[in-house]
C-alpha positions as a Python dict, from the first residue, in 0.01 Angstrom:
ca = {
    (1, 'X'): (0, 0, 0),
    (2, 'X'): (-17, 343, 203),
    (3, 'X'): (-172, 164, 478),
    (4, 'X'): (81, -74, 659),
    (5, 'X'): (-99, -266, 972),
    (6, 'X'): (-394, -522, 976),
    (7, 'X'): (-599, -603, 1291),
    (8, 'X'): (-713, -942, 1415),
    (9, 'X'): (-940, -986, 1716),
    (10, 'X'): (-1049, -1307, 1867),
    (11, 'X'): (-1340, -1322, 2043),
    (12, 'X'): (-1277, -1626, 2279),
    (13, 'X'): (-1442, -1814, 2585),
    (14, 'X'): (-1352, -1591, 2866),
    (15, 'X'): (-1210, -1270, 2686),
    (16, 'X'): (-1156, -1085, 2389),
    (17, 'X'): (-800, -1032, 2260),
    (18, 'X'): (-735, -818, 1956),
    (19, 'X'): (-341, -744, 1824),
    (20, 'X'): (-219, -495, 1599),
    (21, 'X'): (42, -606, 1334),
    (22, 'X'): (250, -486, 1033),
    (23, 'X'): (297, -592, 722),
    (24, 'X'): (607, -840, 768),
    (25, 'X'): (426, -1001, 1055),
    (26, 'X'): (534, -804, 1400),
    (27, 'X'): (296, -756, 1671),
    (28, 'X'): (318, -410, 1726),
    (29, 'X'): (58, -414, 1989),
    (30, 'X'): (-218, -614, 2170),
    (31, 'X'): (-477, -578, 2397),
    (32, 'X'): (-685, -813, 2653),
    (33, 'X'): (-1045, -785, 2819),
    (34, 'X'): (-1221, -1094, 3003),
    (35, 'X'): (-1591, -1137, 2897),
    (36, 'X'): (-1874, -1250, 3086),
    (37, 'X'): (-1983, -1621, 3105),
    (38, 'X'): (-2368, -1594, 3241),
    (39, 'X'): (-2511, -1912, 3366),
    (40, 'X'): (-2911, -1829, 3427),
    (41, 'X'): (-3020, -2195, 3461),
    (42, 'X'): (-2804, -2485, 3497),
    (43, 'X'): (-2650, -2653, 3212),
    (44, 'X'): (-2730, -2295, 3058),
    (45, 'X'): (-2422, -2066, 2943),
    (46, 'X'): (-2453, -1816, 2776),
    (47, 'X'): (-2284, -1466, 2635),
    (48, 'X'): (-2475, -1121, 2547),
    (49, 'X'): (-2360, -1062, 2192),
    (50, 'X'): (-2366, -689, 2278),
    (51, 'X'): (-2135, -727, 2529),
    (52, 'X'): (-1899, -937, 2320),
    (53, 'X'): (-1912, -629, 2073),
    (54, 'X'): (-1812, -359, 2311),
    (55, 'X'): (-1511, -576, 2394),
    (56, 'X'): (-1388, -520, 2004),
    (57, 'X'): (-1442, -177, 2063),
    (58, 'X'): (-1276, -128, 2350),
    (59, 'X'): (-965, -376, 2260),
    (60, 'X'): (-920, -257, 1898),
    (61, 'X'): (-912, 98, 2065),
    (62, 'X'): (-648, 20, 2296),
    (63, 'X'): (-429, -160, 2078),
    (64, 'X'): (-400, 126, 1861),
    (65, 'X'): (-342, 421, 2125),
    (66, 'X'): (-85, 154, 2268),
    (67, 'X'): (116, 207, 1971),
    (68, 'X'): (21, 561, 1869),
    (69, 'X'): (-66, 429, 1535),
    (70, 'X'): (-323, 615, 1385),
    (71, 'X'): (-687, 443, 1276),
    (72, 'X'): (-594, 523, 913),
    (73, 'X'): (-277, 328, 908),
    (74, 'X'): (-479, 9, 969),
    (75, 'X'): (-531, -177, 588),
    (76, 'X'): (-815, -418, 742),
    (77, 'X'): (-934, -584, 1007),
    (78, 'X'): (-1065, -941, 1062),
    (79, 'X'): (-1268, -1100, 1372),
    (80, 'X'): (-1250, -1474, 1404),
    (81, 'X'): (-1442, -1657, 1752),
    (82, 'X'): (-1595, -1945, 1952),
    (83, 'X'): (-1696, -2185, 1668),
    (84, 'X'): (-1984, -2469, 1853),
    (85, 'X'): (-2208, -2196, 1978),
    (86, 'X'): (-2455, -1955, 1813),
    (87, 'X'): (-2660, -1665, 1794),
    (88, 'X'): (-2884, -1490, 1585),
    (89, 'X'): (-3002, -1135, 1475),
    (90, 'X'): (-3318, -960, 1359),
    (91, 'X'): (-3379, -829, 989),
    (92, 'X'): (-3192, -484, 1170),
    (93, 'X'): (-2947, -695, 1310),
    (94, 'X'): (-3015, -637, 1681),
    (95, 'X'): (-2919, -930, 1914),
    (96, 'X'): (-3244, -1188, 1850),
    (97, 'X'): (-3107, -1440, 2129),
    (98, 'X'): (-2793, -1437, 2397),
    (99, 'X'): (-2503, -1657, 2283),
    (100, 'X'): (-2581, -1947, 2279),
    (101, 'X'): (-2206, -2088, 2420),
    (102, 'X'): (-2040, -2435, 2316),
    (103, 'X'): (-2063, -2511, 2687),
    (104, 'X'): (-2411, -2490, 2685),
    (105, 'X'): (-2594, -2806, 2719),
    (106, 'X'): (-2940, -2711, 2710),
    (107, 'X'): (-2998, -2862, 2349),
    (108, 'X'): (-2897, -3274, 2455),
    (109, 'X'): (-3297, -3341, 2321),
    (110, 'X'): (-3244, -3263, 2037),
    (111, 'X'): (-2868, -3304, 1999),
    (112, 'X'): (-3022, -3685, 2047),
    (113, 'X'): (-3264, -3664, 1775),
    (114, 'X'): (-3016, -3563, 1506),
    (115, 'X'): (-2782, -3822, 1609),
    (116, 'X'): (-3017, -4066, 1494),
    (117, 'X'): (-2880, -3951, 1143),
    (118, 'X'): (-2576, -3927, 1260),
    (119, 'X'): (-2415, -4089, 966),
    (120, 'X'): (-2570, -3880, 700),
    (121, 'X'): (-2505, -3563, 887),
    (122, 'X'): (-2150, -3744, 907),
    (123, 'X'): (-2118, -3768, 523),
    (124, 'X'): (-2235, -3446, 410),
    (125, 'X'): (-2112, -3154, 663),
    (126, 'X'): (-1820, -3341, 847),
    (127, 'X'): (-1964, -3335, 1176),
    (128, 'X'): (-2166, -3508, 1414),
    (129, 'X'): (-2428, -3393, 1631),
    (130, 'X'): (-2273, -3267, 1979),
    (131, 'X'): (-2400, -2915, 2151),
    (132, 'X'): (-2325, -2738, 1771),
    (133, 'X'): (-2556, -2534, 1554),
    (134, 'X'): (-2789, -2750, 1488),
    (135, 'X'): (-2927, -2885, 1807),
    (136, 'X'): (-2943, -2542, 1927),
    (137, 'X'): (-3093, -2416, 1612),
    (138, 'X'): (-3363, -2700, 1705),
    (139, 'X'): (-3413, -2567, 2058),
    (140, 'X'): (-3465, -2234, 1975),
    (141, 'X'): (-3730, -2350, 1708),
    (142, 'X'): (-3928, -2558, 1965),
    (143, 'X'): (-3911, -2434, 2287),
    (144, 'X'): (-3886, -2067, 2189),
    (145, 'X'): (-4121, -2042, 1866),
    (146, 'X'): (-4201, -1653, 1901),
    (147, 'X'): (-3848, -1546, 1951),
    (148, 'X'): (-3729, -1811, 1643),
    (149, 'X'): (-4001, -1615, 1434),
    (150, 'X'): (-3813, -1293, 1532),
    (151, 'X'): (-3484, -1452, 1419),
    (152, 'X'): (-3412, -1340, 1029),
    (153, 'X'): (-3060, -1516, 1060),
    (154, 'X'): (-2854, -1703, 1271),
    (155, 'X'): (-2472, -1633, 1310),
    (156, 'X'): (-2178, -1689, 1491),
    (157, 'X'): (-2053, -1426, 1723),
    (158, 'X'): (-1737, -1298, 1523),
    (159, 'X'): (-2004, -1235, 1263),
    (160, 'X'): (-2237, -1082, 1486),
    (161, 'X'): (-1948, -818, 1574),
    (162, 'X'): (-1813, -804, 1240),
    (163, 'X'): (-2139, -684, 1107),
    (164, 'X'): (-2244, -428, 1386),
    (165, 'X'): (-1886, -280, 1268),
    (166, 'X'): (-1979, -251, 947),
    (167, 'X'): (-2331, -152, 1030),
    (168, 'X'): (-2470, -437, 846),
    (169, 'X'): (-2897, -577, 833),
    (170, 'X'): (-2971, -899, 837),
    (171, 'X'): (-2991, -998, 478),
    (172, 'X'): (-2640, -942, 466),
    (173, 'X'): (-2550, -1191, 776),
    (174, 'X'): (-2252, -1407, 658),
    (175, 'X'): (-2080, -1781, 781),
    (176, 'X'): (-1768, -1807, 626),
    (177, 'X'): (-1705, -2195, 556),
    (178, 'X'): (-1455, -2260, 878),
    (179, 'X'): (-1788, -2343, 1055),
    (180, 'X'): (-1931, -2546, 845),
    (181, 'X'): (-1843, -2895, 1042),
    (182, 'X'): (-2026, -2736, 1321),
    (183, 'X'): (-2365, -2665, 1134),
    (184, 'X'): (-2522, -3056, 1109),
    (185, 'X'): (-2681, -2918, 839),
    (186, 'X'): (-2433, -2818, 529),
    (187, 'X'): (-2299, -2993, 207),
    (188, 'X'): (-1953, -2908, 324),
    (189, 'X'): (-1759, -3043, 22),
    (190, 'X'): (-2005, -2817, -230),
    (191, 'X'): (-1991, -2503, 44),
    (192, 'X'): (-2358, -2479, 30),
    (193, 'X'): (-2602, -2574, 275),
    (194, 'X'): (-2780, -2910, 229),
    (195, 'X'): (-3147, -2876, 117),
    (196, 'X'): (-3176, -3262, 263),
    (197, 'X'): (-3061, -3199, 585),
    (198, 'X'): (-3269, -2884, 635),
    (199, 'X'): (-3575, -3046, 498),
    (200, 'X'): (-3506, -3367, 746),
    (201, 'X'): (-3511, -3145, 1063),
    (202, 'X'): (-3736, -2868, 949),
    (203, 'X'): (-3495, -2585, 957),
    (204, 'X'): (-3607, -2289, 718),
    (205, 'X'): (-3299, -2241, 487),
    (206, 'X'): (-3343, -1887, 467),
    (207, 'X'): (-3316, -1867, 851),
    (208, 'X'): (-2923, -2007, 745),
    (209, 'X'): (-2669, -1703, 634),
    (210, 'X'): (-2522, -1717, 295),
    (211, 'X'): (-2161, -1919, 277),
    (212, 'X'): (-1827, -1678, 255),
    (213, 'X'): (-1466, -1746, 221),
    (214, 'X'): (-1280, -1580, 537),
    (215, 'X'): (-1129, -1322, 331),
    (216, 'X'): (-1410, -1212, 194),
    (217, 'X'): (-1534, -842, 289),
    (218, 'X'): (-1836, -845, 432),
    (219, 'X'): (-1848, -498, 486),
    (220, 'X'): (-1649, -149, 600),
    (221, 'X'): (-1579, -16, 931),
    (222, 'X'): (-1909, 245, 974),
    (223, 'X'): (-1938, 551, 1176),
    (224, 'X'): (-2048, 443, 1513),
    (225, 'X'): (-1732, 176, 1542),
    (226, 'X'): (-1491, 456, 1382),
    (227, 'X'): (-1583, 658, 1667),
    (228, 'X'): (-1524, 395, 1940),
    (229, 'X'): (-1231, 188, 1785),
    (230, 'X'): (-1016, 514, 1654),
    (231, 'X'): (-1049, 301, 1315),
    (232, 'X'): (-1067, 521, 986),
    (233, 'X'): (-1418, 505, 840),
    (234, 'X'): (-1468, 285, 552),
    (235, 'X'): (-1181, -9, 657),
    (236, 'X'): (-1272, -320, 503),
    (237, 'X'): (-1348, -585, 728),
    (238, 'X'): (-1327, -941, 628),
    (239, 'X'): (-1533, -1253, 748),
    (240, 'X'): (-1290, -1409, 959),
    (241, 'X'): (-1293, -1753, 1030),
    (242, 'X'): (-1353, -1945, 1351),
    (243, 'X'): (-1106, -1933, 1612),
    (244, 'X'): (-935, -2273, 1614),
    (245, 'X'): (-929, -2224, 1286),
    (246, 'X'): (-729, -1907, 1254),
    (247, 'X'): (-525, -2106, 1541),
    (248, 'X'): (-421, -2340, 1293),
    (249, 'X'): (-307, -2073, 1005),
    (250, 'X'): (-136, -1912, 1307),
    (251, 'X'): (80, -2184, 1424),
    (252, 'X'): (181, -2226, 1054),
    (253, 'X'): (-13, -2583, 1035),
    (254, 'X'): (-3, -2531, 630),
    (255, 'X'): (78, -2891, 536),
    (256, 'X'): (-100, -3262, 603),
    (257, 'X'): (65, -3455, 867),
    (258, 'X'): (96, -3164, 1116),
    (259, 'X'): (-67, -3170, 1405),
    (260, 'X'): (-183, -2837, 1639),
    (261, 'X'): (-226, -2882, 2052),
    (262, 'X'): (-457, -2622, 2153),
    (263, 'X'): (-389, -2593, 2527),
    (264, 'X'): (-643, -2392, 2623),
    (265, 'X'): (-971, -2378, 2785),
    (266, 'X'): (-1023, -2703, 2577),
    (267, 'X'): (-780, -2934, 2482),
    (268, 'X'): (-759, -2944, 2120),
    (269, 'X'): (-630, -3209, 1893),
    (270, 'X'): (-601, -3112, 1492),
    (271, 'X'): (-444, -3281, 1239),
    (272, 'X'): (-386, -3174, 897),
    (273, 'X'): (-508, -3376, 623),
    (274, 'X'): (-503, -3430, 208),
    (275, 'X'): (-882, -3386, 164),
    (276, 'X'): (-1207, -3441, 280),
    (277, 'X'): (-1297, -3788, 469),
    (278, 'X'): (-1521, -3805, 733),
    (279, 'X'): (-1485, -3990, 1028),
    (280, 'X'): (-1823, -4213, 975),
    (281, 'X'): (-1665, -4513, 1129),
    (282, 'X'): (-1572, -4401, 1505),
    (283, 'X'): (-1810, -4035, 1521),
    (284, 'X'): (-1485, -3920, 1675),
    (285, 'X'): (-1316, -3632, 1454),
    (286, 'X'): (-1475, -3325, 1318),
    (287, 'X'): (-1323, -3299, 939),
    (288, 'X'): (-1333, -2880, 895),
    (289, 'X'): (-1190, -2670, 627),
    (290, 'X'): (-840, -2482, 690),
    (291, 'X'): (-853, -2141, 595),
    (292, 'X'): (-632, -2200, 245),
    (293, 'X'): (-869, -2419, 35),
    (294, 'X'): (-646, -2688, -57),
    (295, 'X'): (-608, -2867, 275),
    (296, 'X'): (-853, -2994, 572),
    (297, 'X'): (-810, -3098, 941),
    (298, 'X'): (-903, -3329, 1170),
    (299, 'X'): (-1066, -3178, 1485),
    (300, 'X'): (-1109, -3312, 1794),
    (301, 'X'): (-1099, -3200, 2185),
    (302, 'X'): (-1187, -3238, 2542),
    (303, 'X'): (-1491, -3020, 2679),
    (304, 'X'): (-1244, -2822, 2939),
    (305, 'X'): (-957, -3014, 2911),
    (306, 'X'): (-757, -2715, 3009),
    (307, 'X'): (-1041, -2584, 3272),
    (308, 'X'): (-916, -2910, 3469),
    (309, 'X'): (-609, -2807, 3537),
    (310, 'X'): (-742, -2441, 3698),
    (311, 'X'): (-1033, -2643, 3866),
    (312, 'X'): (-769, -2911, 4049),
    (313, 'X'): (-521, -2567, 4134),
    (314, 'X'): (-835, -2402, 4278),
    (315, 'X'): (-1065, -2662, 4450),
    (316, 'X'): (-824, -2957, 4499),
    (317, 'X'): (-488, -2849, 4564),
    (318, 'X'): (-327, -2707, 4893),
    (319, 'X'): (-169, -2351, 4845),
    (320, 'X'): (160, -2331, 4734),
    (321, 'X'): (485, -2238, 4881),
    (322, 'X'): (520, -1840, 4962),
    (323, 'X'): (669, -1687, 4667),
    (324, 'X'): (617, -1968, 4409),
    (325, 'X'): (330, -2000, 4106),
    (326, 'X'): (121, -2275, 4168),
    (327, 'X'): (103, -2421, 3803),
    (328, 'X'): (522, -2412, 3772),
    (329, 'X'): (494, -2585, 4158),
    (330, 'X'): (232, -2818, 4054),
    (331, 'X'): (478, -2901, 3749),
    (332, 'X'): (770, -2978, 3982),
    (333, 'X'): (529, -3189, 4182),
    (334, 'X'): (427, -3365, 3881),
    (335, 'X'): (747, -3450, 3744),
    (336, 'X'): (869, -3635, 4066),
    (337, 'X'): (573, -3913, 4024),
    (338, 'X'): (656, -4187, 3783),
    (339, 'X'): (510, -4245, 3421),
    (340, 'X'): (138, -4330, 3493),
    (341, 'X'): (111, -4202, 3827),
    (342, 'X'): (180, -4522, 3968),
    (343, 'X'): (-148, -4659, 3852),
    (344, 'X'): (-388, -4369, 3885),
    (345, 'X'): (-585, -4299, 3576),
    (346, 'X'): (-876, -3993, 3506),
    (347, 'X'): (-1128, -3934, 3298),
    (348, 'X'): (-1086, -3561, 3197),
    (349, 'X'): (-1451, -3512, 3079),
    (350, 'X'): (-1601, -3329, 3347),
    (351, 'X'): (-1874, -3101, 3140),
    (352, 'X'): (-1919, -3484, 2904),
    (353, 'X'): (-1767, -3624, 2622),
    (354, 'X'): (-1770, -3436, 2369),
    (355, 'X'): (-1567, -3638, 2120),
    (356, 'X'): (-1720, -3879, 2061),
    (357, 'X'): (-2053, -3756, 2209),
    (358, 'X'): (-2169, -3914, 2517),
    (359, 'X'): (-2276, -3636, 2744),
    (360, 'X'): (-2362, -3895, 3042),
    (361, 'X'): (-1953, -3930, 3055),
    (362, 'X'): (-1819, -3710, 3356),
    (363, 'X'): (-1499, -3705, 3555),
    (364, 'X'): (-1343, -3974, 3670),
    (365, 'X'): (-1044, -4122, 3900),
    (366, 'X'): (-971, -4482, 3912),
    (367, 'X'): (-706, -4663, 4115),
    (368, 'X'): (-604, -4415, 4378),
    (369, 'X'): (-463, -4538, 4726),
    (370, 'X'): (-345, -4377, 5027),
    (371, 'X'): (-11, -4393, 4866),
    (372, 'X'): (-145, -4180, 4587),
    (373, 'X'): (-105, -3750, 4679),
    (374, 'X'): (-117, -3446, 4537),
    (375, 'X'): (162, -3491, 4309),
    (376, 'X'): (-18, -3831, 4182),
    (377, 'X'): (-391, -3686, 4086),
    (378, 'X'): (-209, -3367, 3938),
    (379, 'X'): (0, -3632, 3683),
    (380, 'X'): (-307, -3808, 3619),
    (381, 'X'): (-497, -3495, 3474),
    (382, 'X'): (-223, -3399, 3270),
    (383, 'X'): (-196, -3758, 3184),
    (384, 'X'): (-513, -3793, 3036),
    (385, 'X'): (-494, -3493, 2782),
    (386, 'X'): (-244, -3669, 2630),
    (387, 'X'): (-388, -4047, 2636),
    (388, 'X'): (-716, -3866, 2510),
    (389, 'X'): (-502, -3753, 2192),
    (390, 'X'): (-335, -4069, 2149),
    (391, 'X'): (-714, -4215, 2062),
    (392, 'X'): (-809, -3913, 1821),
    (393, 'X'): (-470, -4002, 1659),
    (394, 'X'): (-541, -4329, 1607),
    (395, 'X'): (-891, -4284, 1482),
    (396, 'X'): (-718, -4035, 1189),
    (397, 'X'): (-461, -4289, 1126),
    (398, 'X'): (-686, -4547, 1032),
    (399, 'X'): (-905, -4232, 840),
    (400, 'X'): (-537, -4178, 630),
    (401, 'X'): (-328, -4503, 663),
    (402, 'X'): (-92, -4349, 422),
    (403, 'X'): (-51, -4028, 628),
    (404, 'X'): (286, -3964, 843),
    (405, 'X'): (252, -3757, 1159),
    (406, 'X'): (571, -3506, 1145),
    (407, 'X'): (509, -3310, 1469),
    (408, 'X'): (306, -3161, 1738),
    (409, 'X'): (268, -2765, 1763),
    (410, 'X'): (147, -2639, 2078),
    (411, 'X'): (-52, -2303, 2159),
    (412, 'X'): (-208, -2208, 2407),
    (413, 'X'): (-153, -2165, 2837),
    (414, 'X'): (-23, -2523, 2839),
    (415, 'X'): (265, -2458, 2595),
    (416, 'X'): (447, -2295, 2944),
    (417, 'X'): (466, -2630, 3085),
    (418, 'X'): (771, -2865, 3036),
    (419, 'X'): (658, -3126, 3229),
    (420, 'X'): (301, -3144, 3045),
    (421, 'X'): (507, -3110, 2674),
    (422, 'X'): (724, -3439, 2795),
    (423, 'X'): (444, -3618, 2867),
    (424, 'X'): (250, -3528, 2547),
    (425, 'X'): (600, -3620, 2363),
    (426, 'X'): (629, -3971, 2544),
    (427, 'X'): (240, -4057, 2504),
    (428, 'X'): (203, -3969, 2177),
    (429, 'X'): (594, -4078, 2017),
    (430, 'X'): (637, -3702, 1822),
    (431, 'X'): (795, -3402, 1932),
    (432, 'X'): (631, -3149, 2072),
    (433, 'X'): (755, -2770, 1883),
    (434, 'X'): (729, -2445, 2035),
    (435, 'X'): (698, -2165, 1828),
    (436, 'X'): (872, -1795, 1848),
    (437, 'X'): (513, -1675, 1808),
    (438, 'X'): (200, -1686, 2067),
    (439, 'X'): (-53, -1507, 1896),
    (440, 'X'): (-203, -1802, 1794),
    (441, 'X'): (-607, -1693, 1629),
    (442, 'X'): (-515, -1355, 1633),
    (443, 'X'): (-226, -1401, 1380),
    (444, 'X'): (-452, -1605, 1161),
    (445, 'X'): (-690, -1344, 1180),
    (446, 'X'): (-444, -1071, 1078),
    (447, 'X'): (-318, -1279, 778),
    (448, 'X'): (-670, -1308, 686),
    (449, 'X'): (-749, -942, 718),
    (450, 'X'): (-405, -847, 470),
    (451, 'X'): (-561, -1108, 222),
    (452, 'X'): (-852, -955, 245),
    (453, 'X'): (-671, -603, 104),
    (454, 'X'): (-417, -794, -102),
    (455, 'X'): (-125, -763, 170),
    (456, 'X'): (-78, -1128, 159),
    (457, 'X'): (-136, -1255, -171),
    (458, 'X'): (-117, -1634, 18),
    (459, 'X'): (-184, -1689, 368),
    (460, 'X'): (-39, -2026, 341),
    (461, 'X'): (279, -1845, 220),
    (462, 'X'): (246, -1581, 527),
    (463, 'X'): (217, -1802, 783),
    (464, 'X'): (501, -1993, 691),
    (465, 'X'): (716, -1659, 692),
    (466, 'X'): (606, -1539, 995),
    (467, 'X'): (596, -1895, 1189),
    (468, 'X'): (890, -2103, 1263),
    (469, 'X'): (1017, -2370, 1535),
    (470, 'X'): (1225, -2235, 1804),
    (471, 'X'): (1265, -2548, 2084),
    (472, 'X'): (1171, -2890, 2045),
    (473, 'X'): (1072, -3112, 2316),
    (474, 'X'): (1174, -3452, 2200),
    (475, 'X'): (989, -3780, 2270),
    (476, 'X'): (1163, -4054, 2497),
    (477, 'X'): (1182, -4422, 2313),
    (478, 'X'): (1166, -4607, 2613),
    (479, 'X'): (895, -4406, 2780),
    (480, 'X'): (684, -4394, 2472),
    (481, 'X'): (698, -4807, 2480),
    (482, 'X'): (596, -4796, 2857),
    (483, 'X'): (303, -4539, 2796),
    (484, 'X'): (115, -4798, 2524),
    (485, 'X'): (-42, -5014, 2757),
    (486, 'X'): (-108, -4713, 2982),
    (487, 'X'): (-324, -4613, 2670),
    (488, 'X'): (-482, -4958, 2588),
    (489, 'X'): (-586, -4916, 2981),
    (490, 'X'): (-722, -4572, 2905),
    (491, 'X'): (-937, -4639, 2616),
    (492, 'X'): (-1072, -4933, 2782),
    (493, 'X'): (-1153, -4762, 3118),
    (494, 'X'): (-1341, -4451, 2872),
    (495, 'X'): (-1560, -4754, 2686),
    (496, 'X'): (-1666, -4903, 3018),
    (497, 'X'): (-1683, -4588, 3212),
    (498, 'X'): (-1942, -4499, 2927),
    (499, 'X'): (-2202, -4738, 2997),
    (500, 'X'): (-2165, -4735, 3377),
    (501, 'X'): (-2246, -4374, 3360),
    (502, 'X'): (-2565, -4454, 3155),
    (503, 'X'): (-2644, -4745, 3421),
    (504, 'X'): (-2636, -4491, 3688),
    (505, 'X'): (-2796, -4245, 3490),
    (506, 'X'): (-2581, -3872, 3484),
    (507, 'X'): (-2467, -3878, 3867),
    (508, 'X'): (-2505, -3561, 3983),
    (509, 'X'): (-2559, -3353, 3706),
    (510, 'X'): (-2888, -3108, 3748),
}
């Protein structure tokens, strides 16, 4: 192949990252730009897809004059992105509505309504109703009936950027099937969209884009982004895949029994697993494809569960010494306060529960004194994370009683913290791995983009060449023991915190 890099760009939260690789997996280059979060009502966020796109632009631009590596060197690119929210396009594919962002909780009317079916929504896609495609495809269609007229498809925003790249309309718009646990309304299993579940909420299937695989191209770089990118015209661009997803491939979570921490803006919990079982029982886990088609995962996280720690270093915490960084002082803070925080316990869902659903759940601490400081309600947040993922790994335990949990990889901001990784580690009884890479999405997306092209002729091969352990943070037998009745306490306090929230109705949220 004359052409020996491949591009991945991730189109996250709060910023758009793209990285330039070669062919035997070396970041050659990468580039960063924050995106804007608009919040025009509240409980409203949302993104402007057009923005969004002029981030790829601009980042795939700089990675390459970074490197001096010239537009026609580049074999394919690949976008992957946010995976709960959505958008849509026009039959020219012009922006039909903003993003509509996975911290947007605008659609809780009808997220209700669907979760009345919960169970068959459940069976057939793999996940439950929360603030996902289909409750906001429902908005849209009720509150806003002229604009969802307007709207020939809807898509998710990698797709939205992929195809203004490749100068696609909107008979061409594309989902590739990472998403499809997020839709409420697919056959998952069959990679087709369910004509039941459509029919049951009044959703016009040919409002839905067809169903890809994430190397599929979807189209070719056109003139407009040649010009702005420094790309080569007529690149093929695959579909991508959503970002958590492409997370996954990138950590080299290739076999069942692994498990991925996402420490990020949300704290994410996946486990791979043999094959497709829903979590009907508990509504806890999403169960989403992995990007190689043998193998599924168990998804689960905490609205912000990563946004916590930045919101306690900014609003709650007092400055810290002259010349130190507040998270590695907030870490040395943390690890002086005994396992449990000497009986202080929080509720990390400050924007609601997410999994399972119960949106009337907010923050909570329980059990502080005027012993407890700093030190203590810092503990208790990090705490949490990890009692949170000690349910989800329950729930998939009893999903796969036969299935052994091997080890925890961790991505993400969090990974930088030792104190947080021994606490994860003694909550959870596995080791937590760090990895010699930190590309996380954007690798997945770049192994993507050389299957795409033939590069990779198996991604699952890829990312285990490119991926390996380089520290492990071993669990602690004695503190693991003394954390299970911390967790008992935990799920309890989340069960009754539940209904006292509903008894009060949703405290002070607008």
């Amino acid at each position: 192949m004359g052409s020996q890099h491949v591009i991945g760009v991730d189109l996250g939260t709060t910023g758009t990252k793209a990285a330039l690789f070669d062919l035997e997996g070396r970041l050659v280059s990468q580039a960063y730009e924050e995106t804007r979060l608009l919040r025009p009502r509240p409980g409203w966020v949302e993104q402007d897809p057009e923005e969004m796109y002029a981030s790829v632009l601009r980042t795939i631009r700089a990675c390459l004059e970074q490197a001096g590596v010239r537009g026609g060197d580049v074999a394919a690119v690949a976008l992957v992105g946010q995976m709960a929210g959505i958008t849509a396009v026009d039959a020219q594919w012009r922006p039909a509505i903003p993003y509509d962002s996975w911290l947007d909780t605008r659609c809780a009317p009808y997220m209700r309504e669907m979760q009345r079916h919960q169970r068959r929504i459940l069976e057939l896609s793999g996940g439950y109703p929360s603030y996902t495609h289909g409750p906001k495809i429902l908005w849209w269609k009720h509150q806003h009936p002229d604009v969802f007229a307007r709207i020939d498809k809807f898509v998710m925003p990698a797709a939205y950027a992929a195809g203004r790249m490749a100068g696609l309309r909107g008979d061409a718009a594309f989902m590739d099937y990472t998403y499809l646990h997020f839709t409420c309304l697919s056959d998952n299993p069959n990679l087709q969209w369910s004509e039941e579940l459509c029919d049951l909420f009044g959703v016009p299937m040919e409002k839905l884009p067809r169903i890809v695989k994430p190397w599929d191209i979807i189209g070719h770089v056109g003139p407009e982004a040649a010009r702005e990118t420094g790309l080569l015209e007529g690149i093929p661009i695959a579909a991508g895949a959503g970002d958590t997803t492409a997370g996954v491939l990138g950590a080299g979570l290739v076999d069942p029994g692994g498990v991925l921490d996402v420490a990020g803006t949300a704290a994410v919990c996946a486990i791979g697993v043999h094959d497709f079982r829903p979590d009907v029982e508990h509504g806890t886990l999403f169960t989403a494809r992995t990007v190689n088609e043998d193998m599924w995962y168990a998804l689960a996280y905490i609205n912000g569960g990563g946004l916590n720690v930045r919101w306690f270093r900014d609003q709650c915490a007092p400055p810290p010494p002259p010349g130190r960084r507040a998270y590695d002082w907030l870490d040395e803070l943390a690890a002086q306060v005994a396992p449990g925080s000497d009986g202080l316990l929080f509720l990390p869902h400050l924007g609601g529960r997410v999994c399972p659903n119960d949106p009337a759940l907010q923050g909570l601490w329980l059990g502080f004194t005027w012993n407890h400081g700093t030190a203590h309600f810092y503990r208790a947040i990090l705490e949490a994370v990890a009692y949170e993922y000690a349910y989800y790994l329950r729930v998939e335990q009893a999903q796969f009683p036969d299935l052994e949990f091997q080890e925890v990889r961790i991505v993400g901001g969090g990974a930088a913290s030792p104190v947080w990784k021994q606490i994860k580690a003694d909550v959870l009884g596995l080791p937590y791995v760090d990895l010699n890479r930190s590309e996380g999405s954007v690798l997945g997306a770049a192994i993507i983009a050389g299957r795409a092209v033939g590069a990779f002729d198996d991604v699952k091969a890829a990312a285990r060449r490119f991926v390996h352990a380089t520290a492990r943070t071993e669990p602690r037998p004695d503190l693991h023991r003394a954390y299970q009745p911390l967790v008992e306490r935990y799920v309890r306090l989340l069960e009754q915190a539940g209904s006292l929230f509903a008894a009060v109705g949703e405290g002070s949220r607008p």
